[in-house]
N, C-alpha and C positions, 0 to 999 in steps of 0.2 A: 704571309711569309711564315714558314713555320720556325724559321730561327726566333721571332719574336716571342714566342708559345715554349720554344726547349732550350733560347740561348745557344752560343756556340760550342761546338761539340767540344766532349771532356781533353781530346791532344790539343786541338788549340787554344783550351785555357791552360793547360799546362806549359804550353811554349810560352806565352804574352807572358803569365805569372814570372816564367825564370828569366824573362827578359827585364821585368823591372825591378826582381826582387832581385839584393845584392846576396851573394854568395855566403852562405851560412854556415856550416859543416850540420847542423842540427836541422834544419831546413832541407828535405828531399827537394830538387827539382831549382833551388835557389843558385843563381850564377849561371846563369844562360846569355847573359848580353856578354861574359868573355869568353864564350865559344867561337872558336873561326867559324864562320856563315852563318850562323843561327838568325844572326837580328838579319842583311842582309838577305835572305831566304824568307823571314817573315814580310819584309817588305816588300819583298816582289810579289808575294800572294794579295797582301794588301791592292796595291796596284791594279794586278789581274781584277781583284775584286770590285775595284774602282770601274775598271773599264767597264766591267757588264753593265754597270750604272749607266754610263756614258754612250753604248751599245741601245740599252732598253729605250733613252731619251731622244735617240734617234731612229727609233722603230727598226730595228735591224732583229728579227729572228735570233733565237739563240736554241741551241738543241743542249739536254743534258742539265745537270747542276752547274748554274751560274754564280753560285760561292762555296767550291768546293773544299776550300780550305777551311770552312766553318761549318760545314757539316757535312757527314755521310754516314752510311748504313752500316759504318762497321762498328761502331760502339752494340749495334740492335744487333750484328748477327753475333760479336760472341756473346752476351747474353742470353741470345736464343741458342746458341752452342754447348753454354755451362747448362743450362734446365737440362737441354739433351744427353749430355754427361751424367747429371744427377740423376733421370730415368734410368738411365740404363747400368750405372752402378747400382741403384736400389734393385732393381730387379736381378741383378748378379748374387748380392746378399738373402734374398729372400730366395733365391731358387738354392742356395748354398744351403741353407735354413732348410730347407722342405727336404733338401736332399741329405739331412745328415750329416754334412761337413763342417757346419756351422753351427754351435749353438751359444751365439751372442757373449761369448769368453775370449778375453782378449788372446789375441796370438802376438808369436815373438813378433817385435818389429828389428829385423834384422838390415844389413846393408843395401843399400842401392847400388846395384852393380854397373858402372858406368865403361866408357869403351876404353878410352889412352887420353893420353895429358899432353896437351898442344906443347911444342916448346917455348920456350923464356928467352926474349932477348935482355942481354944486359942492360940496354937502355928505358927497359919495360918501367915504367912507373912501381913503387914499391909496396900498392894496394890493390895492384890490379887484380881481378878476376875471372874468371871464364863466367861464361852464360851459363853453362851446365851445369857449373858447379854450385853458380849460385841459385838455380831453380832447383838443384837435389838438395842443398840446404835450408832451401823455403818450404820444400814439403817431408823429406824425413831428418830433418835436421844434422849434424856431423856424420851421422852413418853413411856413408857413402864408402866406395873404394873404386876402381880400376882395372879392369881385367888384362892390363899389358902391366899392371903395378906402378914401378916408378919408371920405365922403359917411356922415354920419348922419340921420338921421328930419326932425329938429329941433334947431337950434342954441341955444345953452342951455338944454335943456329946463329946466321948471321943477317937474315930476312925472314921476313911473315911469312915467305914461301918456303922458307926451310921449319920456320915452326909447325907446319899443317901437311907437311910432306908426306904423311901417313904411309907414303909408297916402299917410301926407304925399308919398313920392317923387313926384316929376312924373314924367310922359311919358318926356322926355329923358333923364334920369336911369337910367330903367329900361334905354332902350335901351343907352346908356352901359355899363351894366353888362355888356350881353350883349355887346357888343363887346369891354370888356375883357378878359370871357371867352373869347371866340375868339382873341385876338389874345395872352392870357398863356396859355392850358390848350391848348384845340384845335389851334391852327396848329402851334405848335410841337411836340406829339405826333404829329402829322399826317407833319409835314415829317423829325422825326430820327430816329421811331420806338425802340425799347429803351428803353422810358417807359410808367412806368404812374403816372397823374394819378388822386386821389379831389379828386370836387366835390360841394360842397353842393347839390342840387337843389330848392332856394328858390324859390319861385312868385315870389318878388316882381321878379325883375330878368325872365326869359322867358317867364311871362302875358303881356307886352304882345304875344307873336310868337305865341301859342298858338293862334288860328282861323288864322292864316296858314300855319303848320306844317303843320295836321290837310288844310287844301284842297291844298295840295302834296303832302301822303303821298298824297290821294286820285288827284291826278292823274301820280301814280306807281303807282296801281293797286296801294296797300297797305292788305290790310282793315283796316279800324277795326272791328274787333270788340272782345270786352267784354272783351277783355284790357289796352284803353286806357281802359275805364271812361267813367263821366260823375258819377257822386255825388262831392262833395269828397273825402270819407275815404279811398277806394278808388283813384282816378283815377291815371292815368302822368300823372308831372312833368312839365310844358312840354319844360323840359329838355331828356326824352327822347325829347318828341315832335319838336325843333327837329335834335338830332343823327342821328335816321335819316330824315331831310328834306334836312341839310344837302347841299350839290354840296362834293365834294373835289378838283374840278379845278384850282383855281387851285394848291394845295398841293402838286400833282405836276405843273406846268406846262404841265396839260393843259390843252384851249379848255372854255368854261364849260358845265357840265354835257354833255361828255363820257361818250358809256358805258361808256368805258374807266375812269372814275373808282372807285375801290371805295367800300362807302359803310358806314356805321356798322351795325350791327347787336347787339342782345345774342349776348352768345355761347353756343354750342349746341357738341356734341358729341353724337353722335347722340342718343336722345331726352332728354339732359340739358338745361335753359338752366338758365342763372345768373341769373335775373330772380326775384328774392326780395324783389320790393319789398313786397310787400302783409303777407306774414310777416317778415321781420327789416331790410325798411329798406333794402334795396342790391339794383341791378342794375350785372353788366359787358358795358360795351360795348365792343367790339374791332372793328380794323379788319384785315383781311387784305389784307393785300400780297404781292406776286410777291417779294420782301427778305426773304419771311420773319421780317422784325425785329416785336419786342412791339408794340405799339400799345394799351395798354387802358387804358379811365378806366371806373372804379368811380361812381358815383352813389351818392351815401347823405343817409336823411333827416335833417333838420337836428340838429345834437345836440344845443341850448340845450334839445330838448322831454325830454333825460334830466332834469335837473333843473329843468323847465319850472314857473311859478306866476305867479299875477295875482289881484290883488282880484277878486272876485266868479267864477273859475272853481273847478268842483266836482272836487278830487284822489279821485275815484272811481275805478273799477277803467277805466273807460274811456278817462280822461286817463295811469293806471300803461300801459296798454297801447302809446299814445304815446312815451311813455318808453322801453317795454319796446323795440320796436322802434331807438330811437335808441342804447341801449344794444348791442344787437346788431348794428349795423350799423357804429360805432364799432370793436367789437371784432373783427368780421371784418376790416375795415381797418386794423386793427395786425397781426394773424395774416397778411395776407395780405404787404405790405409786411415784416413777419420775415422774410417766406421770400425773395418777388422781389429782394431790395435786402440781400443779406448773403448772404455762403458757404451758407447753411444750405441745405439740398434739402431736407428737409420740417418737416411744421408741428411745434412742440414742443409736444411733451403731455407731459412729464416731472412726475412729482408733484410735486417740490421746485423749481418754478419758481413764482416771485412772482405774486399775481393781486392785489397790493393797488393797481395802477395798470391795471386787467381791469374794464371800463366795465361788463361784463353781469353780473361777480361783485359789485360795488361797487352797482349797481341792485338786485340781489335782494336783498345780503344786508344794505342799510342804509336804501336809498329806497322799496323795496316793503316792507319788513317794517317798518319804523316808522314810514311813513305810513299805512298799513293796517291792522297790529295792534297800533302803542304808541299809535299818533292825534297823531303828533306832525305838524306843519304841513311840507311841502319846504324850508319858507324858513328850518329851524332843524335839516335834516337835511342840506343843500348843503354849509356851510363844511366838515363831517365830509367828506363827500367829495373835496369840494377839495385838501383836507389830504393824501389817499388819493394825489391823481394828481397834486400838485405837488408832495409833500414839505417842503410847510413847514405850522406848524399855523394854519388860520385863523381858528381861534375866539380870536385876539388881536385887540385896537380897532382894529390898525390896517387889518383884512380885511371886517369889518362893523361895524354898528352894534347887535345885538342883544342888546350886554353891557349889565346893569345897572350902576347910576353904583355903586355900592358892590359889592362880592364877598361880603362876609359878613353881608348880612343874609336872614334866612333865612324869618320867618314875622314876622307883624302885631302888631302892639300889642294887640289885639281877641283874638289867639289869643294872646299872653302872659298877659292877663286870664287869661281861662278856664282855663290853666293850674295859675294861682296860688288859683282860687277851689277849684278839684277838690282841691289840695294841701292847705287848710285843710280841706276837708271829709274827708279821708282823715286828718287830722290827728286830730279831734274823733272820728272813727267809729274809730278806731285802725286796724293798717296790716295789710290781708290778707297781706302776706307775711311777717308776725310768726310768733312760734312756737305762735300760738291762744292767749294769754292776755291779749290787749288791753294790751298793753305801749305804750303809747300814747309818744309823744319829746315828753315837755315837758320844760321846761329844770330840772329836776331831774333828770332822766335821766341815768343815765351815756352818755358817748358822744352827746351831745344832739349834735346839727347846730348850734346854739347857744351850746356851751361850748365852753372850752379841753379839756373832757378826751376822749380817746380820738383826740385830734390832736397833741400831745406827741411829742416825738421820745426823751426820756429813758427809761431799762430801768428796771422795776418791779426791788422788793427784792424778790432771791429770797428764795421761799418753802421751809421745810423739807419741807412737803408739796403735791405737785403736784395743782391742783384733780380732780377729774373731768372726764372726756371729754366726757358732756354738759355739763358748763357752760360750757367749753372752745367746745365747739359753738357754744352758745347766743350766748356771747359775739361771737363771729368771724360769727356771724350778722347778728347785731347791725348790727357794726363796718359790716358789707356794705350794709345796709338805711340805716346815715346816709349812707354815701359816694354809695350813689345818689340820694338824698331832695338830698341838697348838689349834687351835679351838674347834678339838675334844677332845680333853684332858682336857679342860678346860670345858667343855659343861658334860663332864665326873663326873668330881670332883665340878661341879653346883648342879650336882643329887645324890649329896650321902646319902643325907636324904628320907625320905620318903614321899611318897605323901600326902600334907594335913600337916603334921608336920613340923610347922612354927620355932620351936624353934630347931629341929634338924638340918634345915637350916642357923639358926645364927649360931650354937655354932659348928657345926661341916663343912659343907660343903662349906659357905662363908669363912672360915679362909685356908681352903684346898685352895680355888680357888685361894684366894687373894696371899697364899704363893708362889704357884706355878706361878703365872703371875708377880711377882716379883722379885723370888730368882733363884739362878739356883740349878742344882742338888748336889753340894758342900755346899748348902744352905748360899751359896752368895749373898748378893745383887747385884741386876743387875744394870746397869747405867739406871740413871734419864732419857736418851733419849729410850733404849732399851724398860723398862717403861712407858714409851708415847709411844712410837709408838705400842706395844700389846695391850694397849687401844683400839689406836683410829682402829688398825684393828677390835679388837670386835666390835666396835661401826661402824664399815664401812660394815662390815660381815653379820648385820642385820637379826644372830640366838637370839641375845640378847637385851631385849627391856623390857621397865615398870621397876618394881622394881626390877630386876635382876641387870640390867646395872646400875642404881642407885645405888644398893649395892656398887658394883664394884668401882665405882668413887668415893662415900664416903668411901670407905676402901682405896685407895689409896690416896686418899689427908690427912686422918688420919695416913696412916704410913707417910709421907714425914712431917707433923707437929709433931710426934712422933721419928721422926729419922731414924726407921723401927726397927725391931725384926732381927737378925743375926742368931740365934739358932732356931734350931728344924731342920727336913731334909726334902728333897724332896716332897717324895712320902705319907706321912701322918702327919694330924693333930693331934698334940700330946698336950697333955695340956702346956706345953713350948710353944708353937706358937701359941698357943690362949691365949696368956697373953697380 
């Protein structure tokens, strides 16, 4: 098995980790067991996982990866992705180099020109963030801006669908947009050149220019062959249809459409172009001047579609492809700006360089593989990411809304039942992991779950002869078989409330737990030592932790300053025993 040789892939340690790590703010990734479905989602994988076992030991065929929640190909392809990104930026830099455009002097790093700004509901958490905005801050830092500005869809929207409505924009609005784009990105790279601009190439602001575009390339006697496409999926962005249209004479003070003007083109070096929009999401356009100075703006598809999701679209391999793209495209726009915009002359490949803010390693090795093969939803794999590229953790309340109202409730009242009836029944049938002689734990038993004995902190009178090995055995056997029987029981009557129902927890299921780890089933007090030591096995046990085990200890240092409660019985919390 090759999991034994690579261990489980890097999303499913990351899920397990935030599942037993309690919630940090300092801690990426920590607080995952108070997400709705996360632990429930991991346990069905678990399961699945179990079955193939159960499958193989009964010679049943299996086709395909039989633990696919613990590993698959996609941590390997975006790795093999990113090398491919570094080829092919280094070779960008070095043909820029040979060609003059480039001599290893840093250029402006100016803004990241991004498309419009989803809108805000009021009930939105007060840290939240977009994807976009936080992969344009992972790789040029605050410079970013907005080509519709502060222009949203819809002003207060009142749903997710009025935040994304993007339809809403008028006419005006659109144009708007493209002019501010010319007038913050184009003129100015036009005019100082030694400037390389990455912009969103969003349909939604230069659509409205895009037949006007295509009848001006024609009447510039530029083929529109199938390299500008016509199906949505495949097609060149308005954008780019609007940029090698555009007239550059006003920007060199030449008369208006002038053939002395140079004009936009992707860039080529002999049979190379840089036009990789259809495979990783990015085209460079450059412009050549008699200055020799840089001139190039990058084109990249929108990056909100890396961690893209909406009611009713299918996260199939079709919409991960989307993604995939956005991720790559992303990342080539930090590799490339590493290089142009810093001392550095070429791209770093170093193995000991960080890729936990690396858009294409971050896609493979947490949004492809565990929306794929753990089946976890995007909308509960994003904060993880997030976390990734801004350095803070955002699986805290104040980053989404996904937490459940309590942290520690774990399984149903329905499944504590069931629990408790399999335990009686294993009680009556006595306990398969006995020593085969049906030693059954009733409360004559020694070491019952029930009585004060074999929870005593007191040393036995030595004996002048030291029993036998086997009984010795037999014993500490034993010992083992109450303390789990007790743990479950008590883990049992932890969960009697319901998930999320904080006060079902106080009033009924903490006064269960606390009785029963106190009293015996005569609803006796048990001794002050028997007492401690069921503690400190919870507390050594390590099922119980955060506010649970807190509970627990304030409830027992409260009855020892109270004297305790003698009344009420065993097996339920009655209003007597929660007095």
């Amino acid at each position: 098995d090759d999991r034994r040789m690579t261990g489980m892939s890097v999303g499913q340690q990351l899920i397990n980790y935030s599942i037993v790590t309690p919630h940090d703010p300092a801690k990426i990734g920590s607080g995952g067991l108070g997400m709705n479905g996360l632990l429930s989602v991991d346990m069905r994988n678990t399961y699945e996982s179990g079955f193939q076992r159960h499958l193989e030991a009964n010679n049943i065929a299996q086709v395909g990866d039989k633990h696919e929640c613990c590993s698959s190909g996609s941590f390997g392809l975006s790795l093999f992705l990113l090398r491919l990104i570094q080829n092919i930026i280094q070779r960008l830099v070095d043909d820029l180099v040979e060609d003059g455009f480039y001599r290893h002097e840093d250029v402006e790093r100016l803004l990241i020109w991004l498309g419009w700004k989803p809108g805000r509901l009021d009930s939105m958490p007060e840290k939240f963030q977009e994807m976009k905005k936080l992969v344009a801050q992972a790789i040029g830092g605050q410079n970013y801006g907005n080509a519709f500005g502060d222009d949203c869809p819809m002003e207060r929207p009142k749903s997710y669908k009025d935040c994304h409505a993007c339809k809403k924009y008028t006419k005006r609005q659109r144009r708007g947009a493209v002019a501010n784009t010319e007038q913050s990105v184009i003129i100015p790279t036009e005019r100082n050149g030694d400037t390389v601009r990455v912009l969103d190439a969003c349909e939604e602001g230069f659509k409205v220019d895009r037949k006007a575009s295509m009848e001006k390339l024609r009447e510039l006697g530029v083929e529109l062959d199938e390299e500008f496409g016509v199906d949505e999926e495949v097609k060149m962005p308005s954008m780019f249809l609007h940029l090698l249209a555009r007239d550059t004479s006003e920007s060199f003070g030449l008369p208006a459409n002038s053939p002395h003007a140079p004009r936009w083109r992707v860039y080529r070096r002999g049979s190379r172009s840089y036009n990789y929009w259809r495979d990783l999401g990015f085209i460079a356009m450059h412009l050549a001047c008699p200055d020799k100075k840089l001139r190039l703006l990058l084109f990249v598809v929108p990056w909100c579609r890396m961690g893209f999701h909406k009611p009713g679209l299918i996260m199939g391999f079709k919409q991960m492809e989307r993604g995939l793209r956005s991720s790559c495209s992303s990342t080539a726009t930090g590799t490339l700006l590493d290089v142009l915009c810093s001392p550095r002359t070429a791209v770093d490949r170093s193995l000991d360089r960080p890729v936990g803010e690396t858009p294409v390693v971050l896609f493979g090795a947490y949004i492809l593989h565990l929306s794929q093969f753990s089946h976890i939803t995007p909308r509960y794999i994003n904060p993880f990411v997030k976390s990734f590229l801004s350095g803070d953790n955002h699986l805290g309340r104040e980053f989404q809304h996904m937490m459940k109202k309590g942290y520690f409730h774990l399984i149903s009242s329905t499944s504590r039942k069931n629990a408790l009836l399999l335990d009686r029944e294993c009680e009556d049938l006595g306990d398969e992991e006995g020593d085969g002689e049906g030693d059954g734990d009733d409360d004559s038993s020694v070491g019952s779950v029930h009585s004060d004995e074999g929870w005593d902190d007191e040393a036995a009178e030595p004996d002048a002869k030291m029993p036998p090995r086997e009984e010795v055995e037999k014993k500490e056997k034993r010992k083992k078989k109450v303390e789990r029987r007790f743990l479950r029981n008590l883990f049992c009557r932890l969960t009697r409330s319901n998930p999320g129902d904080k006060k079902s927890f106080t009033e009924v299921a903490l006064p269960s737990a606390l009785h029963y780890l106190m009293f015996n089933r005569d609803g006796e007090r048990m001794s002050s030592d028997a007492i401690y030591q069921r503690l400190e096995l919870v507390k050594k046990s390590g099922m119980f932790g955060g506010e649970i085990l807190d509970a627990l200890v304030r409830g027992r240092k409260k009855f020892l300053v109270n004297g305790g409660n003698t009344t009420g019985n065993h097996h339920s919390a009655n209003a007597e025993t929660k007095k």
